[in-house]
C-alpha positions in Angstrom: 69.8 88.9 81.6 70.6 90.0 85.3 68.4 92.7 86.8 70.6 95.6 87.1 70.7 96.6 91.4 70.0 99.8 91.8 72.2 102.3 93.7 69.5 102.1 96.7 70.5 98.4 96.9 74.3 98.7 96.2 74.7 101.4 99.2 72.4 98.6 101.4 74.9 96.0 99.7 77.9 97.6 101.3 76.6 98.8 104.7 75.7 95.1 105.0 79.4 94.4 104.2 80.6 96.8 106.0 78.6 95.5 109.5 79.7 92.0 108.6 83.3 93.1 108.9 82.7 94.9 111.8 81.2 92.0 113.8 83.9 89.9 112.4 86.7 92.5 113.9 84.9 92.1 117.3 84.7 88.5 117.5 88.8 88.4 117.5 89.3 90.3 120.8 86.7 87.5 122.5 89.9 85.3 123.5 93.6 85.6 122.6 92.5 81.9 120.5 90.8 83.9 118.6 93.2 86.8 118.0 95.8 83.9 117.4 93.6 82.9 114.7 92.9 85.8 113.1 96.4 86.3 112.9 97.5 83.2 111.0 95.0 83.9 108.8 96.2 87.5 108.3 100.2 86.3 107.4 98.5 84.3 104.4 96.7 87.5 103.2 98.9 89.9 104.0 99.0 90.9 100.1 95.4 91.8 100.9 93.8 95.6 102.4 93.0 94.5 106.0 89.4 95.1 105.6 89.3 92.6 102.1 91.5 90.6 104.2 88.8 90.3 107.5 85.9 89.9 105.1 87.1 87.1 103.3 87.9 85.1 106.6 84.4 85.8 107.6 82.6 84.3 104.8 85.4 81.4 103.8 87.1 80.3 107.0 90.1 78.0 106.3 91.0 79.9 103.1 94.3 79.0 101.7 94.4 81.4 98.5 92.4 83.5 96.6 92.3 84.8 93.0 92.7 88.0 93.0 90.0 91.2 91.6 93.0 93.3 90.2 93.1 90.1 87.7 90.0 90.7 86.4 88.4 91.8 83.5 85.2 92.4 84.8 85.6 92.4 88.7 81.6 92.0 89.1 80.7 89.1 86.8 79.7 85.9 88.3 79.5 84.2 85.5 81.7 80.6 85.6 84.6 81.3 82.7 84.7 85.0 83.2 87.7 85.5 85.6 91.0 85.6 83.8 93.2 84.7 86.6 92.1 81.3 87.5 91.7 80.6 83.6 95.4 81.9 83.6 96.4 79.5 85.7 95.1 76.6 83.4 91.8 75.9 86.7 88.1 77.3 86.2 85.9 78.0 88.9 83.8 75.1 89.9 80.2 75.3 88.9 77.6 76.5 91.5 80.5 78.0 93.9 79.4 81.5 95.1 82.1 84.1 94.9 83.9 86.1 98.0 82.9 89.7 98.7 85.3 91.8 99.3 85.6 96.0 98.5 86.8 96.9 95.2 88.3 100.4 94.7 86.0 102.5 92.3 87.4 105.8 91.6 85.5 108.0 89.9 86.2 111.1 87.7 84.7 115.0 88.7 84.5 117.5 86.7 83.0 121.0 87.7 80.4 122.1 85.1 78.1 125.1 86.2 79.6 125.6 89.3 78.9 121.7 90.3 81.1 118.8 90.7 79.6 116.1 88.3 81.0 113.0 87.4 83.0 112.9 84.1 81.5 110.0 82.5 77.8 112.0 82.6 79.8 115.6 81.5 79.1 117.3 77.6 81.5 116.3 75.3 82.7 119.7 75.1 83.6 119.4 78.5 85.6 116.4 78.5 87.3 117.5 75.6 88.2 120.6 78.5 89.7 118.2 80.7 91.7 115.9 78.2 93.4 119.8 77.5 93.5 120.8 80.8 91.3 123.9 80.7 88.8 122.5 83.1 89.7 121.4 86.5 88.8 117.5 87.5 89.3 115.8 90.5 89.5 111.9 91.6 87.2 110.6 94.3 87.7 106.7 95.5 84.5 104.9 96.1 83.9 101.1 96.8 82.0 98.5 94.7 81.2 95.0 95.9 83.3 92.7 93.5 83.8 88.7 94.1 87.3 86.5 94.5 87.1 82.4 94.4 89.4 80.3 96.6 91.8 77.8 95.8 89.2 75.3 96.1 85.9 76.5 94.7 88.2 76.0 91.5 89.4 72.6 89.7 92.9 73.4 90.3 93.0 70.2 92.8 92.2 67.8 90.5 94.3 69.6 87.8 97.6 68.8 90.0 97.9 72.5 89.8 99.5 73.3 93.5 98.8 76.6 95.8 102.9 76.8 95.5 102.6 76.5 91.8 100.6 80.2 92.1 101.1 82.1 94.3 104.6 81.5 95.0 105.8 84.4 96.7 102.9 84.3 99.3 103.6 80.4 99.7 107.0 80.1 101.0 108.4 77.9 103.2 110.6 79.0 106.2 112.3 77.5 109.3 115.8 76.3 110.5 116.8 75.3 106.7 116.8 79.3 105.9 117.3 80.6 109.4 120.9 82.9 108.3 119.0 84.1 105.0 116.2 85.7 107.2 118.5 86.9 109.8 120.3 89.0 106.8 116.6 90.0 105.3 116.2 91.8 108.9 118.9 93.2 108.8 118.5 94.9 105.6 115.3 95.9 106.9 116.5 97.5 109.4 118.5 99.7 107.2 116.1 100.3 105.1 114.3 101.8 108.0 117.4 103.7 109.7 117.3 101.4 112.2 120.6 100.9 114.3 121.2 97.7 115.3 123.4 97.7 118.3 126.1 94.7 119.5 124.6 94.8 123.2 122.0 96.4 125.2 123.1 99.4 126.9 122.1 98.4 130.2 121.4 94.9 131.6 118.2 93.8 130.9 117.5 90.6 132.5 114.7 88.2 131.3 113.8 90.6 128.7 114.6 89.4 125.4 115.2 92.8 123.6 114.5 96.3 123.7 114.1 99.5 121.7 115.3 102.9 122.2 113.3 105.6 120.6 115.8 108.3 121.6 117.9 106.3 119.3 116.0 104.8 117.3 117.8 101.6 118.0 117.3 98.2 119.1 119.2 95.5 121.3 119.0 91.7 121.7 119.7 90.0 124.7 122.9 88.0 124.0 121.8 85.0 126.6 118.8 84.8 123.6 119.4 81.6 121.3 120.0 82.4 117.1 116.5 81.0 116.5 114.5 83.5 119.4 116.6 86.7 118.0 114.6 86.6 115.2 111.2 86.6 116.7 112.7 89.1 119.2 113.9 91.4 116.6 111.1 91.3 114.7 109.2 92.3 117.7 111.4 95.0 117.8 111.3 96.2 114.6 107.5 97.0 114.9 107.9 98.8 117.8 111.0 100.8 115.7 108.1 100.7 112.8 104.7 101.7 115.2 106.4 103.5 118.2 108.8 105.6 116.8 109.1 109.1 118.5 108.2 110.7 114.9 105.1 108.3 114.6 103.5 108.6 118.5 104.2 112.5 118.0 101.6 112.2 114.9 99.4 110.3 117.3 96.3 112.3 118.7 96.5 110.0 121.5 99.2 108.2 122.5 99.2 104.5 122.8 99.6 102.9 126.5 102.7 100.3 127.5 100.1 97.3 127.0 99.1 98.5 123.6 102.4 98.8 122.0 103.4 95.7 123.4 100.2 93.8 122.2 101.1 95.3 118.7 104.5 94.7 118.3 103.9 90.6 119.3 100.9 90.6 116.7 103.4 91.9 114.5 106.1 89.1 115.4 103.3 86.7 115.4 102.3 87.1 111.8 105.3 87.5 110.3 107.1 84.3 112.3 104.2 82.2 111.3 103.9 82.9 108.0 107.6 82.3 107.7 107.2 78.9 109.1 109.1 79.7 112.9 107.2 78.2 115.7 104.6 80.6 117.2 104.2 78.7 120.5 106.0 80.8 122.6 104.1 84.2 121.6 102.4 85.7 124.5 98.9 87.2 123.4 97.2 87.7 126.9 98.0 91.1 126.9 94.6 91.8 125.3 92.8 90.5 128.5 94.1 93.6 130.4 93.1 96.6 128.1 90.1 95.3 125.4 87.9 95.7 128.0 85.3 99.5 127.3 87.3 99.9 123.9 85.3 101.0 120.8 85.4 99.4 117.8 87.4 102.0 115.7 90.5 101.4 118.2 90.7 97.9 117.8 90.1 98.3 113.8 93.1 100.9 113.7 95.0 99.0 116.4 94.7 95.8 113.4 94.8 98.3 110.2 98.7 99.0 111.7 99.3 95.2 112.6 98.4 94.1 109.2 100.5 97.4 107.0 103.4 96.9 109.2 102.9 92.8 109.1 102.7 93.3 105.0 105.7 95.7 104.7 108.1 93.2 106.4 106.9 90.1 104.5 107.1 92.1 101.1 110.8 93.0 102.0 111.5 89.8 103.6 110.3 87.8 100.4 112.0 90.0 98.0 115.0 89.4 100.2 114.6 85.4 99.8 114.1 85.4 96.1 117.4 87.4 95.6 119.4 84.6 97.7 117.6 82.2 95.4 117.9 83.7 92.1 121.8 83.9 93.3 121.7 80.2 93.8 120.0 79.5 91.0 123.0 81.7 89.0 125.3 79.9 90.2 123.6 76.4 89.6 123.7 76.7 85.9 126.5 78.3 84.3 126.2 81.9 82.1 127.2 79.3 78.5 124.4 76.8 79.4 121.9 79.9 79.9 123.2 81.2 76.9 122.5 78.2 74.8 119.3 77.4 76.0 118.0 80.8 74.9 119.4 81.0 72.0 118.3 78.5 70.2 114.6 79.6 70.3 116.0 82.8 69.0 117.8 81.0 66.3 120.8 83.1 66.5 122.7 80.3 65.4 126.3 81.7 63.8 123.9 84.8 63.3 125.9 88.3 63.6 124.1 90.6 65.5 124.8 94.3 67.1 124.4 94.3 70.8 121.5 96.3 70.2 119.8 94.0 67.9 120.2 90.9 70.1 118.9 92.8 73.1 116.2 93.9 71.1 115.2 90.7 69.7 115.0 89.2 73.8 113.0 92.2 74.6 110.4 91.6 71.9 109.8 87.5 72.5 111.0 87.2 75.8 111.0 90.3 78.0 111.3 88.9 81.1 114.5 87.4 79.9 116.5 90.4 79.2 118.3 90.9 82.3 119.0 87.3 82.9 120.7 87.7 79.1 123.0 90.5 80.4 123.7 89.0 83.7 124.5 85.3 81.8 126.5 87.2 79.4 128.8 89.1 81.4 129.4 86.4 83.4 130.4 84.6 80.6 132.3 87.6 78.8 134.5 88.4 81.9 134.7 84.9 83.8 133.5 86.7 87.2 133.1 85.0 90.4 130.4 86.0 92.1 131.3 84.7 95.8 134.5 86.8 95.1 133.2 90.2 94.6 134.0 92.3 97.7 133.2 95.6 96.0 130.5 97.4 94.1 131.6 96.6 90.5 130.0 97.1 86.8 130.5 96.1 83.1 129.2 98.1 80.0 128.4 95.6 77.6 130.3 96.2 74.5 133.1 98.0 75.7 135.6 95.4 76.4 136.7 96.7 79.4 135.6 94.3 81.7 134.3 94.6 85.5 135.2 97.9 86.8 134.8 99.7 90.0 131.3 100.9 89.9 132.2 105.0 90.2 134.9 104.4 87.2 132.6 102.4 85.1 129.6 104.8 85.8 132.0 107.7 84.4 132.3 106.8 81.0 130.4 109.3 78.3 127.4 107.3 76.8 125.5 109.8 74.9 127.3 108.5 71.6 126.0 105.1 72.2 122.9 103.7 70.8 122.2 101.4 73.5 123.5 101.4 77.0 123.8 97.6 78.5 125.4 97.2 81.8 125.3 94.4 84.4 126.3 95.4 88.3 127.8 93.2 90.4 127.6 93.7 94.3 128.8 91.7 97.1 126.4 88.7 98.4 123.8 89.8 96.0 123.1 88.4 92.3 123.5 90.5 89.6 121.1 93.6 87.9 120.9 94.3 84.8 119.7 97.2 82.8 119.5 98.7 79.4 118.9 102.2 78.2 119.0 104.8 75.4 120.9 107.6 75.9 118.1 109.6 75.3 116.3 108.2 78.2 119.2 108.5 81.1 123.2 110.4 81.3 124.3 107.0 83.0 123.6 103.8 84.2 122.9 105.1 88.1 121.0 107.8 86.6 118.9 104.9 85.3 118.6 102.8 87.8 117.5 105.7 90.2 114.8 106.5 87.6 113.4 102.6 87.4 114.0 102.3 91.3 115.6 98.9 90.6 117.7 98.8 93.8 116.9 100.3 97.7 117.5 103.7 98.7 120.6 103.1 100.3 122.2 100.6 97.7 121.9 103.1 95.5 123.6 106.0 98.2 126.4 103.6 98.1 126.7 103.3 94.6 126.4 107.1 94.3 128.9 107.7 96.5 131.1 105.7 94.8 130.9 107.9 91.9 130.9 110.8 93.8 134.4 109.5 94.6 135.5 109.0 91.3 134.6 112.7 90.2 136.4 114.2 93.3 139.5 112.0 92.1 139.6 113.3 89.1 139.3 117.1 89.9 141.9 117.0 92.5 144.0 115.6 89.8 143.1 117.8 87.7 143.9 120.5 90.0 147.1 119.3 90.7 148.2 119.5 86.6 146.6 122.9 86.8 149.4 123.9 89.6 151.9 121.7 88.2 151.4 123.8 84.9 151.5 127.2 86.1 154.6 126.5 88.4 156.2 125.6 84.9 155.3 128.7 83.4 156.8 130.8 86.1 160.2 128.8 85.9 
């Protein structure tokens, strides 16, 4: 059996760690090769805390993929067949490969007993059984363990024919000219997202410069001499300084960044998030390190990087999720709603079976979960014949009520608390459909529910709650209207 490390030698563990990464943050601002570097590396880990991120590039240069701790059953083991993820995947971890340190959050429970803080785990029971009632106060405090990841090819995933693609798909994508309009329409749903106004034309000429942002306005404009494939770089280089440089953000700032500094951010932004997406990075100016690196400490340039790489990650997140809409919307309309239908029912063996729309959700739910909504989507496609490509407004069908696609406000009206299941499918333009199912208990309507889940954006679901809000005002004007209409009747 392993010797167990004391705490002595897991505090020496991390420091060591934690120098190693420090070092490693360093070494990047030597040359803008080196930042350039680090930065491709940083698109492919973007999923990653920047820290984990740095400390596996120092240790594994090259890496292409990772499995990752939150996997885990035992984030500590070393032994070869204890680390779930890769055995998910159908690969083991080759033997004799050492793992990949990186930081793994420990939180630990206090509880005050005798006027001390002590962790909960080493507490009398009588005092645990306090805190499960809430008679004694407790309070979380995150520490850091050393636990171990294994790259893509410490594993026998290779000669398994088991692809990095194959994994980690949404971290694995490929990009360029093919997709240029779909990520063109991903930024500029990130730029709602973020309140950003994205004007027709500067406001002023602006020359050579390929875009600018106004704080005042929080607003950004592209040159119109750029060509289709430079505004993207350009507005995404834009969007960090909408994201890093707002007035809100350098307000919060106890000192204020220079011109050179938000500049030399908002290009290591563009950088990571072009490359990843497969755009050509050869254009991207980095030399604006050379001017300003020079007497900084290390905590600047580690914050300067802890904002490139949030910022980097909250684009690619939205980006992605942007992409695998348009594809599951392809993919819709690929295979028809009966050919779905059939294939998933006959696993169910539902054959000439009668079953209550309640009973057949529940039966997806139970063997195939992730299934339900593509059920609901296939089957009100089917039910109502709708084109997709043709919806121009926010529409939405309650299963079982055989009214069809309705205008989203009308259909979002109905009274559902005498239903026993709530299924509705919502169609929106240039966007595949979402499905949902409730209890009445559980939600008043289906944008009740969907604001509770969070299954759509912030300001999708405005829109669709303005719709409504439509609807209702409709209603009591005409309702007013009868009102009058009645009591001019009474005084004839």
């Amino acid at each position: 059996m392993a010797k167990m490390k004391t705490n002595e030698e897991r505090k020496a563990e991390l420091e060591a760690l934690t120098e190693q990464m420090g070092k490693q943050i360093d070494s990047y601002f030597e040359s803008p090769e080196k930042i350039r570097e680090h930065l491709q590396f940083l698109g492919k880990f973007h999923q990653y805390s920047m820290r984990n991120a740095i400390l596996i590039e120092s240790q594994f240069p090259g890496a292409v993929a990772v499995g990752s701790y939150p996997f885990w059953e035992n984030p500590g083991a070393v032994a070869v067949g204890s680390y779930p993820f890769w055995e998910k995947q159908g690969a083991q971890v080759q033997k004799g490969e050492r793992g990949i340190k990186v930081f793994v959050p420990n939180p630990v429970t206090y509880v005050l007993h005798k006027d001390e803080w002590v962790p909960l785990s080493k507490a009398p029971k009588p005092i645990k059984d306090g805190v499960k009632q809430g008679r004694i106060p407790s309070r979380k405090m995150m520490y850091f363990k050393i636990g171990h990841v294994f790259e893509y090819t410490q594993t026998d995933a290779r000669e398994k024919g088991i692809e990095v693609s194959d994994i980690f798909k949404r971290y694995h994508r490929d990009g360029g000219m093919e997709n240029e309009q779909d990520i063109r329409d991903a930024l500029t749903t990130l730029a709602d997202a973020r309140n950003v106004t994205l004007l027709d034309e500067p406001l002023d000429e602006i020359g050579t410069a390929k875009g600018c942002y106004y704080p005042e306005l929080h607003a950004i404009a592209l040159n119109p001499r750029n060509s289709s494939i430079e505004d993207i770089s350009v507005l995404i280089h834009e969007l960090a300084h909408a994201e890093l440089h707002n007035q809100e953000r350098n307000f919060e700032r106890d000192q204020p960044l220079t011109a050179p500094e938000k500049e030399f951010q908002a290009e290591m932004v563009a950088y990571v998030v072009s490359h990843q997406l497969g755009f050509s990075t050869d254009d991207f100016s980095l030399s604006y390190l050379v001017g300003w690196t020079k007497d900084k400490e290390l905590l600047d340039k580690e914050k300067l990087l802890q904002e490139v790489h949030q910022t980097s990650a909250g684009f690619l997140e939205h980006i992605e999720t942007h992409l695998e809409k348009v594809n599951t919307l392809q993919q819709e309309k690929e295979q028809s709603p009966l050919d779905y239908l059939e294939q998933l029912e006959r696993p169910m063996g539902w054959k000439d079976a009668d079953l209550s729309l309640y009973e057949r959700v529940h039966a997806v739910q139970s063997v195939f979960p992730e299934e339900v909504e593509p059920y609901l989507n296939a089957k009100a496609a089917l039910e109502t014949n709708l084109k997709v490509d043709r919806v121009d407004e926010p529409l939405m069908y309650i299963h079982g009520m055989g009214l069809g696609f309705q205008q989203f406000g009308i259909a979002n009206n109905h009274d559902f608390s005498e239903d026993q299941l709530v299924a509705y499918t919502i169609a929106l333009p240039n966007q595949p459909l979402v499905s949902g199912h409730f209890v009445p208990e559980s939600a008043v309507h289906p944008l009740h529910h969907l604001e509770k889940t969070n299954r759509l954006e912030r300001p999708v679901l405005k829109s669709l709650e303005n719709h409504w809000h439509d609807v209702l005002l409709d209603e009591e004007q005409k309702s007013l209207s009868r009102i009058s209409l009645f009591n001019i009747e009474r005084l004839w």
